[in-house]
C-alpha positions as CSV (number, residue, x, y, z in Angstrom):
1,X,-12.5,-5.4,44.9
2,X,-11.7,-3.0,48.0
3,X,-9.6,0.1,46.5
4,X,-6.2,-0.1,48.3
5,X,-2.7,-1.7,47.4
6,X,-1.2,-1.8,44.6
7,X,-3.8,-4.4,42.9
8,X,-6.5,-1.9,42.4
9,X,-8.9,-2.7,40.1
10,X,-6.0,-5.0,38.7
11,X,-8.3,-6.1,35.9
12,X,-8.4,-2.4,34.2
13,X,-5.0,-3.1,32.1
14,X,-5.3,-2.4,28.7
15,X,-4.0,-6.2,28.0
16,X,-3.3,-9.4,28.9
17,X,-0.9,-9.6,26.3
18,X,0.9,-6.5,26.9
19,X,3.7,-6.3,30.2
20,X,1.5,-5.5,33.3
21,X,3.2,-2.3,35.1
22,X,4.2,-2.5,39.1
23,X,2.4,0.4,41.1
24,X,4.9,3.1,42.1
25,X,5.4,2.8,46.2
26,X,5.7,6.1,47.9
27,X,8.5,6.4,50.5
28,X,6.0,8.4,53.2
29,X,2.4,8.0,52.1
30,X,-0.2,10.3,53.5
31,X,-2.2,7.6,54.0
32,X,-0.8,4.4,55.5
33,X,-3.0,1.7,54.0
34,X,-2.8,3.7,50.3
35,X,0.9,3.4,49.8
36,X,1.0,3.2,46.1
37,X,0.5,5.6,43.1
38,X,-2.7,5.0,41.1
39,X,-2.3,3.1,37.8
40,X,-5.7,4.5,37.1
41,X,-8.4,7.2,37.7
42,X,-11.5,4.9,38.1
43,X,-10.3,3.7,41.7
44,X,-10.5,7.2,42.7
45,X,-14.1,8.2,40.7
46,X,-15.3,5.0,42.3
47,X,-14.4,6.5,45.9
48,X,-15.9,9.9,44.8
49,X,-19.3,7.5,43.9
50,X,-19.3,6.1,47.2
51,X,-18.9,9.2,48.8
52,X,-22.2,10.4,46.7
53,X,-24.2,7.5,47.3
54,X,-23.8,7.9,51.3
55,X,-25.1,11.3,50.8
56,X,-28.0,9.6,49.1
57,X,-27.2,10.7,45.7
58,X,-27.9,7.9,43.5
59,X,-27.6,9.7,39.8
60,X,-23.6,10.4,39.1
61,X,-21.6,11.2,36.3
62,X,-18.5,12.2,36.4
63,X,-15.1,12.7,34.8
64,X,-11.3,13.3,36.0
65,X,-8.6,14.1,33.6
66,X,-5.3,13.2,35.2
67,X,-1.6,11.6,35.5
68,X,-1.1,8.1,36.4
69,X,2.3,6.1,37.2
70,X,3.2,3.5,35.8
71,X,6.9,2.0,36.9
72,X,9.0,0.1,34.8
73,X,10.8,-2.1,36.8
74,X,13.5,-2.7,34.0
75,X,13.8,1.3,34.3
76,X,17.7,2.0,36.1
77,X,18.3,3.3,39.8
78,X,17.7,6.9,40.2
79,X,21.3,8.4,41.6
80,X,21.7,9.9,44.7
81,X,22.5,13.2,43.6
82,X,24.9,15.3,46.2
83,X,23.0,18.9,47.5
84,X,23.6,22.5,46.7
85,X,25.3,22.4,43.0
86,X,23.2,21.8,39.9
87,X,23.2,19.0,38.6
88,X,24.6,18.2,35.2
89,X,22.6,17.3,32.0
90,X,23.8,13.3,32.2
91,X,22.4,13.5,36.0
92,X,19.1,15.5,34.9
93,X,18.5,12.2,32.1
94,X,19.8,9.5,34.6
95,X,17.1,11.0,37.0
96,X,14.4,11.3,34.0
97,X,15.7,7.6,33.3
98,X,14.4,6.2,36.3
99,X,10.9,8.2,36.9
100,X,7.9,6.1,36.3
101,X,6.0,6.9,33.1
102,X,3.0,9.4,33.7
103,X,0.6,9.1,31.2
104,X,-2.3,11.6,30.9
105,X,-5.6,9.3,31.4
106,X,-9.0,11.0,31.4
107,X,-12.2,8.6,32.6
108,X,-15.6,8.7,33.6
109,X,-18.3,6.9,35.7
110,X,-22.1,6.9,35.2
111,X,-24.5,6.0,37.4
112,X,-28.1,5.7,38.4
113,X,-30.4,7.6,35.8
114,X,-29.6,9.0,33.0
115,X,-32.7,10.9,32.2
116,X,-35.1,11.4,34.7
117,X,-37.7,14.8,33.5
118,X,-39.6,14.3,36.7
119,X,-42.7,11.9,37.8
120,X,-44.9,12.5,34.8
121,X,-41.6,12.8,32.5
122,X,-39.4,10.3,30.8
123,X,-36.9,7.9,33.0
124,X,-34.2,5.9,31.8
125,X,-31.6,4.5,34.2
126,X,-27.6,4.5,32.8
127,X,-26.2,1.8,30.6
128,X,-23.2,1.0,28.9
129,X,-24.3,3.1,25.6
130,X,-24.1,6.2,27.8
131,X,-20.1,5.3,28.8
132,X,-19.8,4.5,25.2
133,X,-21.2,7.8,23.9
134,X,-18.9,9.7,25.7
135,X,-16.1,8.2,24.3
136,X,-17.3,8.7,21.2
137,X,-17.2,12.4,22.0
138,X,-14.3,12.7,22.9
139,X,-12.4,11.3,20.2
140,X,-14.9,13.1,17.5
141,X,-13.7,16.2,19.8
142,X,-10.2,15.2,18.8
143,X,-10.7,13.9,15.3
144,X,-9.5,10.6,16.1
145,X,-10.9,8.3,13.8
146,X,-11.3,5.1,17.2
147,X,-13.1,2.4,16.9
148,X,-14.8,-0.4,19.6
149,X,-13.5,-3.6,20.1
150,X,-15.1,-6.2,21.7
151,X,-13.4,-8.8,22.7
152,X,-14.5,-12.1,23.5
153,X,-16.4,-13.7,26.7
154,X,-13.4,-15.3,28.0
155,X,-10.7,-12.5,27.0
156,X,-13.0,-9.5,29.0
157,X,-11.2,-8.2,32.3
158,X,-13.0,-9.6,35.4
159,X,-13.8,-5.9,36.4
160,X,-16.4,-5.3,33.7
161,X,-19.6,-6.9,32.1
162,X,-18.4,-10.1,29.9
163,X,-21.4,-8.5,27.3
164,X,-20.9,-5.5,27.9
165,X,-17.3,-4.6,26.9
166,X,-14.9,-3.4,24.4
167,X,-11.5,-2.1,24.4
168,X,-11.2,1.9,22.6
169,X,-9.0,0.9,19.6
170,X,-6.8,3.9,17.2
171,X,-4.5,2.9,14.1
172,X,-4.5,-0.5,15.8
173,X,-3.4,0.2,19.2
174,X,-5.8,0.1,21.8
175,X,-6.0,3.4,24.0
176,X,-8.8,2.6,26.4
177,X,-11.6,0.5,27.6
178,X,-15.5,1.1,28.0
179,X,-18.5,-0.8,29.8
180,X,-20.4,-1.5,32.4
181,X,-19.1,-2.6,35.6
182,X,-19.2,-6.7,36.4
183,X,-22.8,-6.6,38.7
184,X,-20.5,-8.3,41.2
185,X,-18.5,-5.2,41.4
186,X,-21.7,-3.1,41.2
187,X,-22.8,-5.2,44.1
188,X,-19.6,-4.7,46.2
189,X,-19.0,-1.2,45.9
190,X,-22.6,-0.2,46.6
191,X,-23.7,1.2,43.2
192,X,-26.9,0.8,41.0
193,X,-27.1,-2.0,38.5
194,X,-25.6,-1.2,35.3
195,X,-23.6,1.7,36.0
196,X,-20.7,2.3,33.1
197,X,-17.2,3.7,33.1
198,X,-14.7,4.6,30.8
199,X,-10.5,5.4,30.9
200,X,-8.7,6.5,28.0
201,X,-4.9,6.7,27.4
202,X,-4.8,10.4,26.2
203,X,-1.1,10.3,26.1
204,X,-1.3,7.4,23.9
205,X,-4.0,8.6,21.9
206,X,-2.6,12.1,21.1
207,X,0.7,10.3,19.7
208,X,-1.8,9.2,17.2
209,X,-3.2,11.9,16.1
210,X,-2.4,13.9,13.1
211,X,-1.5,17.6,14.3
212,X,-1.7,19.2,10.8
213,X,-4.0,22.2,10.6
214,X,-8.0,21.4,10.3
215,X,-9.6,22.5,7.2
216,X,-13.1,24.0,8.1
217,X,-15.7,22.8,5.8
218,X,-17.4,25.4,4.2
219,X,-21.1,26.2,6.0
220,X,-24.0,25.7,3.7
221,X,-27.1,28.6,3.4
222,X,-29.3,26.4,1.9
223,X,-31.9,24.7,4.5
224,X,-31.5,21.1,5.3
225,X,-33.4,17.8,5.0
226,X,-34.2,15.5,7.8
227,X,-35.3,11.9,7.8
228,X,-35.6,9.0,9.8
229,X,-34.8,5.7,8.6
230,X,-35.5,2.3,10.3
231,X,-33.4,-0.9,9.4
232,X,-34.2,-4.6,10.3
233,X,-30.2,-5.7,10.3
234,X,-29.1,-9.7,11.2
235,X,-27.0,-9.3,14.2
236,X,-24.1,-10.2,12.2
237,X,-24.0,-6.9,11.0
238,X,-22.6,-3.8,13.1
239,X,-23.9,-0.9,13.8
240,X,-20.7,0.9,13.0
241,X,-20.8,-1.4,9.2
242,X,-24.5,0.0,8.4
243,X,-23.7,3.4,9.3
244,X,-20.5,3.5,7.0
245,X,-22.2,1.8,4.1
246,X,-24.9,4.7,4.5
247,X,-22.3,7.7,4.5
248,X,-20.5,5.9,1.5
249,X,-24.4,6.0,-0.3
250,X,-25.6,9.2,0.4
251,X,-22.3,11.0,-0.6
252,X,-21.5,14.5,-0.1
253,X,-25.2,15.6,0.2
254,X,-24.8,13.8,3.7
255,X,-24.4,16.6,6.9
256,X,-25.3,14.3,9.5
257,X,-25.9,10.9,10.7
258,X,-26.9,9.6,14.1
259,X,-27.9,6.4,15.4
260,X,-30.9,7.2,17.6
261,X,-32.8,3.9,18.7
262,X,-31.6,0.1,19.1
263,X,-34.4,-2.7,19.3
264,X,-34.6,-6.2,19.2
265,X,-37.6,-8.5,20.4
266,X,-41.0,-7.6,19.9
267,X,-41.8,-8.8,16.2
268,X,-38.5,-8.8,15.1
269,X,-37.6,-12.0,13.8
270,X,-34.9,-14.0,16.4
271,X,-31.9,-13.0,15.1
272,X,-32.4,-9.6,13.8
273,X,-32.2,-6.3,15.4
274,X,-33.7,-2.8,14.5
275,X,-31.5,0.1,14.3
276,X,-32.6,3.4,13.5
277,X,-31.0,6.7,12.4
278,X,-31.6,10.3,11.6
279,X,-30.0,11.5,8.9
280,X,-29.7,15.1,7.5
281,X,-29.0,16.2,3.7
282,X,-28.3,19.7,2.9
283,X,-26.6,20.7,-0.5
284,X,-24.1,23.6,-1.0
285,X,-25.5,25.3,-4.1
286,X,-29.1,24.3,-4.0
287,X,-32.1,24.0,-2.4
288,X,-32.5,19.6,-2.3
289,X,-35.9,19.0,-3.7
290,X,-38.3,16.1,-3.0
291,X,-36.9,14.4,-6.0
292,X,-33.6,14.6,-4.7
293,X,-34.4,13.5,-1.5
294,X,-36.2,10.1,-2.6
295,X,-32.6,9.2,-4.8
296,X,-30.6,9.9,-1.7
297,X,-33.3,7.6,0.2
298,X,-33.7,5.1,-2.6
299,X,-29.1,4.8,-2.6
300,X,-29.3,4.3,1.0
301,X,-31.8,1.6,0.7
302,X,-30.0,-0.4,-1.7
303,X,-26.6,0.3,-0.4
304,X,-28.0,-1.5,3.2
305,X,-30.4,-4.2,1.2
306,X,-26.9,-5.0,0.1
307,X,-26.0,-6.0,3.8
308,X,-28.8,-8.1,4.3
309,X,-30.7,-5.2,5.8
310,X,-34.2,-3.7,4.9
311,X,-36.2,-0.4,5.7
312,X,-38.9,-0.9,7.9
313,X,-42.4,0.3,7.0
């Protein structure tokens, strides 16, 4: 798990499936025992950690947007070009030809807590959902419509929590990864349990994205409606699935949804976990009205019963 050589955090590859890239070698490192090009930014966030933590700063989170390398060893031979004449457009391509590919990566680490208001104040130490709301940030940021995928026990890179995984998947193609780290890893590196990363393709990503203009919605001057609503769900069901099925039910009237609070345990029954949202109506020509409210309510309650989910009292 050390951070040099080319097999740096050799689990972070976006698939087992897909052909697994040979680090770039420089000719005259600055550094001899880090001869090779990174293939990823969380090697060098993981370093900036360390660094932190023997400072004795425990609470990190940070991002780097940036280039990796990525060498295709079926790529041709770059020519040796001869000195003071320009070279030609075929030379310019032959010597495009062989350069590694440099996708544009951006990723993030998270560590220690997460909220921490002071000693009579809230605490909450950093989890996965933190890496994973990032993410989601980003891509709302960019309009692109990603979605998690988690894969299963055995398919999860070694790198990162077997539960606490999934691959960042657009239009079918996946463009990143987000977790926590393995607590093996945690334990080697020196960092708190449960800290969570993320790396996304951006290069990738982009070339997904549909560059057409944005309409802007039109901005409503009519005040809004706020509610929170509590679900018992069977675990079979996804957040992501419950969510959907209450946008679909609440129809245009619908401004905002967020998921705010994930339980299980307590008096839940086993299998079942609560997930609550807050949700905000607002209407573009009127003022909603308690009526109209309780329908939009009522829709969403049948739309989840429909799911095998039910309101909590």
């Amino acid at each position: 798990y050390a951070f040099v050589g080319p097999e740096d955090f050799s689990a972070f590859r976006w698939s087992v499936d897909e052909l697994r890239p040979v680090s770039v070698e420089i000719a005259n490192p600055l550094a001899g025992d880090r001869p090779y090009l990174r293939r990823m930014i969380l090697p060098t966030l993981a370093q900036t950690v360390q660094r932190n933590r023997r400072r004795g700063i425990d609470d990190v989170a940070l991002y780097e947007v940036g280039h990796v390398y990525l060498w295709d060893p079926q790529a041709p031979a770059i020519p040796a070009l001869p000195g003071g004449t320009r070279p030609s457009d075929e030379q310019l391509a032959a010597l495009d030809a062989g350069l590694p590919d440099q996708p544009m990566h951006v990723s993030g680490i998270f560590t220690g807590m997460a909220v921490d208001s002071g000693w009579l104040g809230d605490k909450r130490p950093v989890d996965w959902t933190d890496a994973v709301e990032a993410v989601q940030r980003v891509c709302a940021r960019l309009g692109a419509g990603a979605r998690l995928d988690q894969p299963r026990y055995g398919d999860v890179p070694a790198q990162w929590h077997p539960g606490r995984f999934a691959f960042v998947v657009l239009d079918g193609v996946r463009v990143g990864m987000v977790g926590e780290l393995h607590p093996r890893v945690d334990e080697v590196l020196g960092f708190p349990e449960h800290s969570a990363a993320f790396e996304l393709d951006l290069t990738a990503l982009f070339a997904r994205l549909d560059d057409r203009p944005v309409q802007a919605r039109p901005i409503s001057t009519y005040p809004p409606v706020k509610q929170d609503l509590a679900f018992t769900v069977p675990d079979s069901v996804s957040a992501a699935r419950l969510t959907d099925a209450i946008r679909e039910a609440a129809g245009d009237e619908l401004e905002d949804i967020k998921l705010f609070d994930v339980f299980t345990g307590g008096q839940l029954p086993e299998g079942f976990t609560s997930l609550a949202f807050s949700v905000t109506f607002r209407a573009m020509d009127r003022t909603l009205t308690s009526d109209d409210s309780e329908r939009i309510r009522a829709e969403i309650v049948t739309a989840a019963r429909s799911l095998g989910a039910s309101l909590r009292a």
